[in-house]
Residue frames relative to the residue before (quaternion, step in Angstrom):
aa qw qx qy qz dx dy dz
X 1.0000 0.0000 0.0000 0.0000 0.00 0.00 0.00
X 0.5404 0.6045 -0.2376 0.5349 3.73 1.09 -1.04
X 0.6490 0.5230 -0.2537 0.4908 3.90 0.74 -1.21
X 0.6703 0.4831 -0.3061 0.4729 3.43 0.86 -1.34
X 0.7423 0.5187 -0.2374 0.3517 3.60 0.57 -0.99
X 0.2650 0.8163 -0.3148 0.4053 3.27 1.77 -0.11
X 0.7877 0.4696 -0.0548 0.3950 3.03 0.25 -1.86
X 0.8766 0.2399 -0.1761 0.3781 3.27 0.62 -1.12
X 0.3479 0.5417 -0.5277 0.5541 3.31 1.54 0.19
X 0.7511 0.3620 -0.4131 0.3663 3.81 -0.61 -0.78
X 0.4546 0.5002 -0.5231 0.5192 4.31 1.21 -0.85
X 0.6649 0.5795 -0.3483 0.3175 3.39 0.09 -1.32
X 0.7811 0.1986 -0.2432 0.5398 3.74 -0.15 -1.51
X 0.5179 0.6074 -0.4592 0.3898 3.93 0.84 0.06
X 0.7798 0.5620 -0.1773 0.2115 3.22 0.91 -0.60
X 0.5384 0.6226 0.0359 0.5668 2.24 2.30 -1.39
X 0.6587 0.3840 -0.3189 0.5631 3.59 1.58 -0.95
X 0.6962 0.4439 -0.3929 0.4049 3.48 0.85 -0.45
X 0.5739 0.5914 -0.4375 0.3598 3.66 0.86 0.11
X 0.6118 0.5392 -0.2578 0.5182 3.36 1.37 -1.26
X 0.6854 0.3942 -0.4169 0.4483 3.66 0.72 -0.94
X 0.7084 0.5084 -0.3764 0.3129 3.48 0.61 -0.22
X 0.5840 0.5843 -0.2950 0.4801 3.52 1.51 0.29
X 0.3912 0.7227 -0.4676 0.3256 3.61 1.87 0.08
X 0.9361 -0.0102 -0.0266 0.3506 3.34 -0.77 0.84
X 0.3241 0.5017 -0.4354 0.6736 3.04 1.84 1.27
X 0.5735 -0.5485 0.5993 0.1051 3.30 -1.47 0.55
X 0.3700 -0.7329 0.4389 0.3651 4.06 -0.34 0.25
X 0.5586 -0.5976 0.5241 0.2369 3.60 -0.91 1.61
X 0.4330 -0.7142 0.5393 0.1077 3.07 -1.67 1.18
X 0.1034 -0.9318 0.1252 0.3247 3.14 -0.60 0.38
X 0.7196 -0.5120 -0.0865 0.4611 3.64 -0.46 0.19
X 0.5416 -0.4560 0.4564 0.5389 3.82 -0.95 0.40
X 0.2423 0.6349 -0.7321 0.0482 3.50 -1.30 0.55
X 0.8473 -0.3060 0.2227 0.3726 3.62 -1.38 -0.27
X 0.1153 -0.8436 0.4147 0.3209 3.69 -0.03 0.39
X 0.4528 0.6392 -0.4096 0.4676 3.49 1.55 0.49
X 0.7373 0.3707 -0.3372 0.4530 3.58 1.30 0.02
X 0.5286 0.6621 -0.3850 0.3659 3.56 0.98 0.38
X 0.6691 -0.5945 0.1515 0.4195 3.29 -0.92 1.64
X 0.6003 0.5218 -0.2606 0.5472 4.14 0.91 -1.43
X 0.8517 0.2392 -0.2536 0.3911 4.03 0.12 -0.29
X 0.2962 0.8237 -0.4582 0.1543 3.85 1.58 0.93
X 0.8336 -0.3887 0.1733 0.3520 3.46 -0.40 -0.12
X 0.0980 0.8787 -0.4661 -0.0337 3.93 0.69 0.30
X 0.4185 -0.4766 0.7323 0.2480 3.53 -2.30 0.26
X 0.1753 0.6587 -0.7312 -0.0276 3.41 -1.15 0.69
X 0.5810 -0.5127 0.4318 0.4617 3.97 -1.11 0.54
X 0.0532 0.7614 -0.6453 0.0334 3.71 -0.99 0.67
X 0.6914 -0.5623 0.3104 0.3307 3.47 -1.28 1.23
X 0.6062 -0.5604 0.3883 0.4095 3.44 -1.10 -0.12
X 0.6521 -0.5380 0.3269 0.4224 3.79 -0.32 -0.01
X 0.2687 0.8151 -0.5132 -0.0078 3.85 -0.17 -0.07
X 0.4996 -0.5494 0.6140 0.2674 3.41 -1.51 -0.04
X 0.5759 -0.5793 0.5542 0.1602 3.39 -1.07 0.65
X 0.0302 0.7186 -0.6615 -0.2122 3.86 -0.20 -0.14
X 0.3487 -0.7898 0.4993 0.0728 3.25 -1.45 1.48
X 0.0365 -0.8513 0.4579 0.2537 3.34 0.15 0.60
X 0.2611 -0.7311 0.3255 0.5398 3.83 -0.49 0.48
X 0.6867 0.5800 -0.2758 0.3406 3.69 -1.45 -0.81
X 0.6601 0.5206 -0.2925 0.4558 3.57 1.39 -0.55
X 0.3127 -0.6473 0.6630 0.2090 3.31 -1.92 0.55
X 0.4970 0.5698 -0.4944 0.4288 3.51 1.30 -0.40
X 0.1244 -0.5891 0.7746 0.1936 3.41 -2.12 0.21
X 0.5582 -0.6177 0.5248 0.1775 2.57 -1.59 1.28
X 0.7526 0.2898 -0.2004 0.5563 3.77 -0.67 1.22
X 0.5391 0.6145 -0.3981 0.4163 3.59 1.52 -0.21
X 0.5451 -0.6698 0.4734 0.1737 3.57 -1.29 0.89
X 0.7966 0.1345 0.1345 0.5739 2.96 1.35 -1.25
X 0.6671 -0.6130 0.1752 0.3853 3.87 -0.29 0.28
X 0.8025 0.2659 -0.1813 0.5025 2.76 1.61 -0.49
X 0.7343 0.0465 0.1264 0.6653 4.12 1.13 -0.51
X 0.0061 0.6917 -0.7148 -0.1024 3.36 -0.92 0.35
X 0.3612 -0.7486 0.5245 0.1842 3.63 -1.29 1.09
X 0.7681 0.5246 -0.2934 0.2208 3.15 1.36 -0.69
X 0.4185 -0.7037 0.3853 0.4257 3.77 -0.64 0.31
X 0.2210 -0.6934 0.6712 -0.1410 3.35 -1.50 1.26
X 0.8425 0.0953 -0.2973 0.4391 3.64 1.08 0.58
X 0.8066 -0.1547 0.2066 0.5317 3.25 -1.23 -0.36
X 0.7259 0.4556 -0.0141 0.5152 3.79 -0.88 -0.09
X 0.6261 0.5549 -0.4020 0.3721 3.64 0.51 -0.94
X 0.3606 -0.6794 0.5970 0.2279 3.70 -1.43 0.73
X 0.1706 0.6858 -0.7016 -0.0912 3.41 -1.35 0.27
X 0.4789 -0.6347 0.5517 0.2518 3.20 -1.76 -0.34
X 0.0776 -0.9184 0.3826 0.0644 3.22 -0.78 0.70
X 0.3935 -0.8484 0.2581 0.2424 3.52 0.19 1.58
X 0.1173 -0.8267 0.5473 0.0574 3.79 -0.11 0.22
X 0.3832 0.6649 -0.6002 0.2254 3.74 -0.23 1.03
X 0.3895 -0.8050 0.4323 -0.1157 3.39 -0.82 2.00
X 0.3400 0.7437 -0.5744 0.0375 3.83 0.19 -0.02
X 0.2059 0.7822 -0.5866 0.0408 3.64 0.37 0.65
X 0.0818 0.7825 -0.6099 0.0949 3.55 -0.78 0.81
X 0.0046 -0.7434 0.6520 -0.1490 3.74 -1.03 1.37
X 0.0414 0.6818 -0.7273 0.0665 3.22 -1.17 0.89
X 0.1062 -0.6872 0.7090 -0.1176 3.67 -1.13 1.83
X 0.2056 0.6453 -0.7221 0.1410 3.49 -1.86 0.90
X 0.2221 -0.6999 0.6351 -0.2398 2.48 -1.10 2.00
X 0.1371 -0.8087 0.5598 -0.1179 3.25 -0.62 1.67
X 0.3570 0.8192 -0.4487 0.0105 3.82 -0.23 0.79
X 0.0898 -0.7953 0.5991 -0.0219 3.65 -0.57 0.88
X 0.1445 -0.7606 0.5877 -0.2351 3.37 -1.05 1.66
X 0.0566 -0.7476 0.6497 -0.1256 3.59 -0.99 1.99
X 0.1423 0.7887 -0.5833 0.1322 2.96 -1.23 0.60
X 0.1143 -0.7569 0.6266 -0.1464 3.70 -0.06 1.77
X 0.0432 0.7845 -0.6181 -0.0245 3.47 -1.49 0.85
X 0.0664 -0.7536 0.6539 0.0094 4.13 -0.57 0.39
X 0.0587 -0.8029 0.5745 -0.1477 3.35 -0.68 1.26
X 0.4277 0.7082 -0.5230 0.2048 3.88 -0.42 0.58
X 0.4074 -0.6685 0.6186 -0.0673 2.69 -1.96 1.71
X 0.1461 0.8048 -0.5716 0.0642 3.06 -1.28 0.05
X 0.2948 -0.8527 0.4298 0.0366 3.66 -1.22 1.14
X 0.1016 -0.9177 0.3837 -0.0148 3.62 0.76 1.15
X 0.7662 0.1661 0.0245 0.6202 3.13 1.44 -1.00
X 0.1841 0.8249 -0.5270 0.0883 3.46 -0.69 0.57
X 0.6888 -0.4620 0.2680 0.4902 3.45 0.74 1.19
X 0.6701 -0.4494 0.2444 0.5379 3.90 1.09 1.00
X 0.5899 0.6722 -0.4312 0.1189 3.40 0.85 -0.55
X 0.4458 0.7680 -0.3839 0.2534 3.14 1.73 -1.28
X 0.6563 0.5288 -0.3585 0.4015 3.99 0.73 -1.08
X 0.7397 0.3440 -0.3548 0.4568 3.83 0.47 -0.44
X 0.1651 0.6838 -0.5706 0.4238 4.17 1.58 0.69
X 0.7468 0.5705 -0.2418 0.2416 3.25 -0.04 -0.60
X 0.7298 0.1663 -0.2197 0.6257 3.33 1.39 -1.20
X 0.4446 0.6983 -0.4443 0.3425 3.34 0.76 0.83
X 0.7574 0.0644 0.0330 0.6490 3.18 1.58 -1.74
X 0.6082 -0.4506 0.3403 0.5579 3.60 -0.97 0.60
X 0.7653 -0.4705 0.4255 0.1093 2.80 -2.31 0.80
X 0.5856 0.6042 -0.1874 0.5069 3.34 1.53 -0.21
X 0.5395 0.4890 -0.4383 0.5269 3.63 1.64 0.14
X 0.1380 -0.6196 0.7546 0.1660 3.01 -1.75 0.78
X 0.4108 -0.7792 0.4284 0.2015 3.13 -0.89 1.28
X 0.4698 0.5516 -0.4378 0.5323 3.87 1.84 -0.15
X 0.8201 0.2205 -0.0302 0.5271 4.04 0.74 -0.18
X 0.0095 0.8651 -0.4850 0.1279 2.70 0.53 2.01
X 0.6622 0.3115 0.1051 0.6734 3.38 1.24 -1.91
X 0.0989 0.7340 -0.6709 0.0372 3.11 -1.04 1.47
X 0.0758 0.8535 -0.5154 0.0104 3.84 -0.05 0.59
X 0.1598 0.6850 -0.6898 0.1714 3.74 -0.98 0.92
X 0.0726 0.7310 -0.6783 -0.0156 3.05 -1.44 1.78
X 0.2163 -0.7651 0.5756 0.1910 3.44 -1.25 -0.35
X 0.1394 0.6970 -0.6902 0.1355 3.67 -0.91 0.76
X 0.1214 -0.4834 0.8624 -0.0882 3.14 -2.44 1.62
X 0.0437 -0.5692 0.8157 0.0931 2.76 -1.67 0.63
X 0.0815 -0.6857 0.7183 0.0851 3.92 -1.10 -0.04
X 0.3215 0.8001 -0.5061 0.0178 3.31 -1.24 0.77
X 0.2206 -0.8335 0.5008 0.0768 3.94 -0.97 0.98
X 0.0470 0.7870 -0.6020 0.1270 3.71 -0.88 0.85
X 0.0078 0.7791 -0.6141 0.1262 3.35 -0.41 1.93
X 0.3865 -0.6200 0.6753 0.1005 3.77 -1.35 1.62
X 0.3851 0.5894 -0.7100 -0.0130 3.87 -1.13 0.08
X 0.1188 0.8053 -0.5640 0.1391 3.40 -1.27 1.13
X 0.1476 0.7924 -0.5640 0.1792 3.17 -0.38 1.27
X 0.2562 -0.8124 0.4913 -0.1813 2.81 -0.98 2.35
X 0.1908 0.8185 -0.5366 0.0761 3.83 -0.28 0.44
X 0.0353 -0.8252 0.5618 -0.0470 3.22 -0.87 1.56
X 0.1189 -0.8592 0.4932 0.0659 3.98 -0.51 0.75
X 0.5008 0.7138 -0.4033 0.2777 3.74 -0.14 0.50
X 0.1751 -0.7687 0.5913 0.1693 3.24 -1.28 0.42
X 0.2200 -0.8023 0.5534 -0.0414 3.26 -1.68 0.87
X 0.4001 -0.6855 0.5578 0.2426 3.62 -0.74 1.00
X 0.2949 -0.6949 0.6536 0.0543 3.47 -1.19 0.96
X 0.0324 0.7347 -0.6723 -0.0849 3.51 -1.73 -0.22
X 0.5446 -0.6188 0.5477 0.1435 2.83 -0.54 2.15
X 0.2710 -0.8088 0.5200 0.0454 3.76 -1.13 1.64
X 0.7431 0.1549 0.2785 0.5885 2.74 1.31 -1.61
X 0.0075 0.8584 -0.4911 -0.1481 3.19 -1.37 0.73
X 0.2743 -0.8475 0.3974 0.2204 3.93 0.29 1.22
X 0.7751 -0.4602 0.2105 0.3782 3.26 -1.37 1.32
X 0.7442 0.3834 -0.2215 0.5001 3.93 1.17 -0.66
X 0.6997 -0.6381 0.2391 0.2148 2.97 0.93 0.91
X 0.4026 0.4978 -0.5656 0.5198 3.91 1.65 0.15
X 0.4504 -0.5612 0.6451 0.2568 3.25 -2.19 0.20
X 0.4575 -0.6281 0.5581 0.2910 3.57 -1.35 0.06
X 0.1797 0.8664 -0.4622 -0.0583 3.79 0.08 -0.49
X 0.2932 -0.6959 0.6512 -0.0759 3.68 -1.10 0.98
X 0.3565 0.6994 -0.6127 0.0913 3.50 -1.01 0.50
X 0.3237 -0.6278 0.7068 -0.0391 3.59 -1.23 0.67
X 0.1790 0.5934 -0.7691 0.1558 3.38 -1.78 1.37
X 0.1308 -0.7902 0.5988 0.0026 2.79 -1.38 1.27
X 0.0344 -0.8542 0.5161 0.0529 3.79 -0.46 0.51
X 0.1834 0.7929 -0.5730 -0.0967 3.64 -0.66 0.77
X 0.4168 -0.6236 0.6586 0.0605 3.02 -2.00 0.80
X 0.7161 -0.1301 0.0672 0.6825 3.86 -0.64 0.95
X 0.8942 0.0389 0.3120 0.3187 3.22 -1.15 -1.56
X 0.8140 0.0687 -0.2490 0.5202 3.34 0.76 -0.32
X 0.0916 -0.7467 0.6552 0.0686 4.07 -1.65 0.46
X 0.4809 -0.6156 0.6237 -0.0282 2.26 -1.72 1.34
X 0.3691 -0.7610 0.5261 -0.0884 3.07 -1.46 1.73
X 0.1872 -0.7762 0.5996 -0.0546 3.76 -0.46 0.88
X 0.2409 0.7278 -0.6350 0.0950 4.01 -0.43 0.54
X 0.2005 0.7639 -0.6102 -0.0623 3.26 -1.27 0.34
X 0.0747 0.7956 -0.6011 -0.0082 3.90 -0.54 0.06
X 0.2149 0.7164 -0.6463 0.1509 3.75 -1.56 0.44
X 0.4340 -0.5956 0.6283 0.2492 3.23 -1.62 -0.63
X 0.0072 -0.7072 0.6938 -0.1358 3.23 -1.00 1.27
X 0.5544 -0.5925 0.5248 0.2573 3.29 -2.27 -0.06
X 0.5669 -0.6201 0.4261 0.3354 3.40 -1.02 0.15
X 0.6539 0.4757 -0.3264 0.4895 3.37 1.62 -0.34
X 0.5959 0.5001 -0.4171 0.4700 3.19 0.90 -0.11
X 0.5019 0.6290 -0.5044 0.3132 3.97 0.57 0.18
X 0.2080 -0.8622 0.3778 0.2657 3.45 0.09 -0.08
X 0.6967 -0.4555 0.1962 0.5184 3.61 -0.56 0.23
X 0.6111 0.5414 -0.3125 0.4856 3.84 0.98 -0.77
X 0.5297 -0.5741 0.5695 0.2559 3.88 1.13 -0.16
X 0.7800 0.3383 -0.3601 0.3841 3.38 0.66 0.83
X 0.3779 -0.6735 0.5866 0.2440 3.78 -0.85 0.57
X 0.4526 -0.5558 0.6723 0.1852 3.66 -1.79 -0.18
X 0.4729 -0.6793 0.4682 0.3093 3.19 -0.83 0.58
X 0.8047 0.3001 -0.2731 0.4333 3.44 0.80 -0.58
X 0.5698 0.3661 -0.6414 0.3604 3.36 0.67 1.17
X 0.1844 0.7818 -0.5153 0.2987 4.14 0.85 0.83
X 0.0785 -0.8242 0.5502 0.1087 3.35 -0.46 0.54
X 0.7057 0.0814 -0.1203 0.6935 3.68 -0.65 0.97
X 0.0600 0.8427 -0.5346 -0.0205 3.49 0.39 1.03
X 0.1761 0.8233 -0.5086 -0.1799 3.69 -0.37 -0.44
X 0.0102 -0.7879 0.5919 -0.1695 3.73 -0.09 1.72
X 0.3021 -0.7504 0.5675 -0.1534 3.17 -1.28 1.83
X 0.2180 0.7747 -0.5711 0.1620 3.83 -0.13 0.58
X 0.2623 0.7871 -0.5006 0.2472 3.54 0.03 2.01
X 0.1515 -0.7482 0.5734 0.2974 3.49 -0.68 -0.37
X 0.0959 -0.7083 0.6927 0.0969 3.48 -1.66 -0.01
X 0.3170 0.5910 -0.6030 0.4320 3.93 -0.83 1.61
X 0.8312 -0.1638 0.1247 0.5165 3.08 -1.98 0.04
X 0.7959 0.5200 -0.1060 0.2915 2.80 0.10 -2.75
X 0.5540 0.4993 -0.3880 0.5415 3.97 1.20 -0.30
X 0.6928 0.4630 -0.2916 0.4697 4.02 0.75 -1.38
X 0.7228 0.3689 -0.3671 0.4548 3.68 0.65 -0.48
X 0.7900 0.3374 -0.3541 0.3696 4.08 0.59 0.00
X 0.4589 0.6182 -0.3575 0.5286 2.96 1.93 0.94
X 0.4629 -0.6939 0.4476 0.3222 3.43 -0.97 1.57
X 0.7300 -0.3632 0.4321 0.3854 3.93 -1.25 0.46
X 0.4779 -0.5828 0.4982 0.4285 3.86 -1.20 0.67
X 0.6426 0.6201 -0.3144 0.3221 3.70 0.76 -1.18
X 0.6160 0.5238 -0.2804 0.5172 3.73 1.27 -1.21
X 0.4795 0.7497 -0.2437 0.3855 3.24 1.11 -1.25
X 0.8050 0.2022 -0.0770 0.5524 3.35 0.66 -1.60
X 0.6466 0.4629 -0.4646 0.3896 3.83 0.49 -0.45
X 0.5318 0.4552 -0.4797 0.5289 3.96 1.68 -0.14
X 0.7651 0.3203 -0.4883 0.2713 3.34 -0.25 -0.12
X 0.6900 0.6504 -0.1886 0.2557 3.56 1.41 -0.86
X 0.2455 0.8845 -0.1333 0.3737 2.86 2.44 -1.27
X 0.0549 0.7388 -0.6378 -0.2106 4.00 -0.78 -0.39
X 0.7845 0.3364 -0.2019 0.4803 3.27 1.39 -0.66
């Protein structure tokens, strides 16, 4: 099985080296105009969309029926509807915790009297008890400890949403997703929550911090992600480890 694989690994990296060598001192070929409905990123999709309806015409009128405003409303108010969602982050926190802890004890007993008995101690235990200084006990314990937080995060970007859902009170659900790649590695954008319809503003966009149950993602995944990641194996001996 190994033998077989021989072969076509080497067609492979043969192919590949002869493609690159064939781009020395050539600029990178364009490629060809073809449909942009057949390319892999523009195939066919399901997105939630409102229910059908009819418009009610009224005659003599400039108003629309369902209009915000007198003339268009940009913002979305159903199912399907696009918005935009602004994302600007400056979250910065800096904690320090300082704690230091003493504690000395001295304990001692003793048995001078004991209803006369104390005199027959002796041929019981070695000659070397004093029965005024039975129990002598003295501990000691410090602990000392420090734990400093500084973190300072800043994220800028906008994203297009798509209004999932609309709950019986009238906020919207919304969900939206951007991907960007660069050579080898891409960058990921998620966000999703619940918000109001008054809070959209006239430009068709929302803030991030009026999202309720936000849930906002900003990661990547490529070479440059696999190489400042620790090894699966390290991975597990940190979690498995006690010491």
């Amino acid at each position: 099985m190994r033998t077989a694989l021989v072969p076509i690994l080497l067609l492979s990296l043969g192919a590949s080296g002869c493609a690159r060598l064939a781009d020395i001192g050539s600029a990178p070929a364009l490629s060809e105009i073809s449909n942009p409905a057949l390319q892999p990123e523009a195939r066919v999709i399901s997105l939630p969309m409102p229910r059908p309806s009819t418009a009610e015409q009224i005659p003599s009128s400039l108003w629309r029926t369902g209009s915000r405003d007198f003339f268009r409303d940009p913002r979305a108010k159903a199912v399907g509807d696009l918005l935009t969602v602004v994302i600007d982050i400056s979250d910065q926190a800096q904690l320090r915790n300082s704690t230091q802890r003493g504690r000395t004890n001295n304990e001692k007993a003793g048995l001078p009297n004991f209803f006369g008995l104390e005199s027959r101690l002796p041929a019981v235990l070695p000659d070397a008890v004093d029965p005024a200084n039975l129990v002598d006990l003295d501990s000691s314990s410090t602990s000392s400890g420090n734990g400093t937080i500084q973190r300072n995060e800043r994220i800028a970007m906008r994203v297009a949403a798509v209004v999932t859902q609309v709950l019986p009170n009238g906020n919207f659900v919304i969900a939206g997703r951007q991907e960007v790649r660069v050579n080898y590695e891409l960058r990921e954008m998620r966000i999703a929550g619940v918000i109001r319809p008054e809070d959209i503003s006239n430009a068709n966009t929302i803030e991030y911090d009026k999202i309720a149950e936000a849930r906002i993602t900003y990661g990547g995944r490529g070479q440059i992600t696999d190489v400042q990641q620790p090894r699966y194996g390290q991975q597990v001996l940190d979690v498995i480890l006690p010491f």
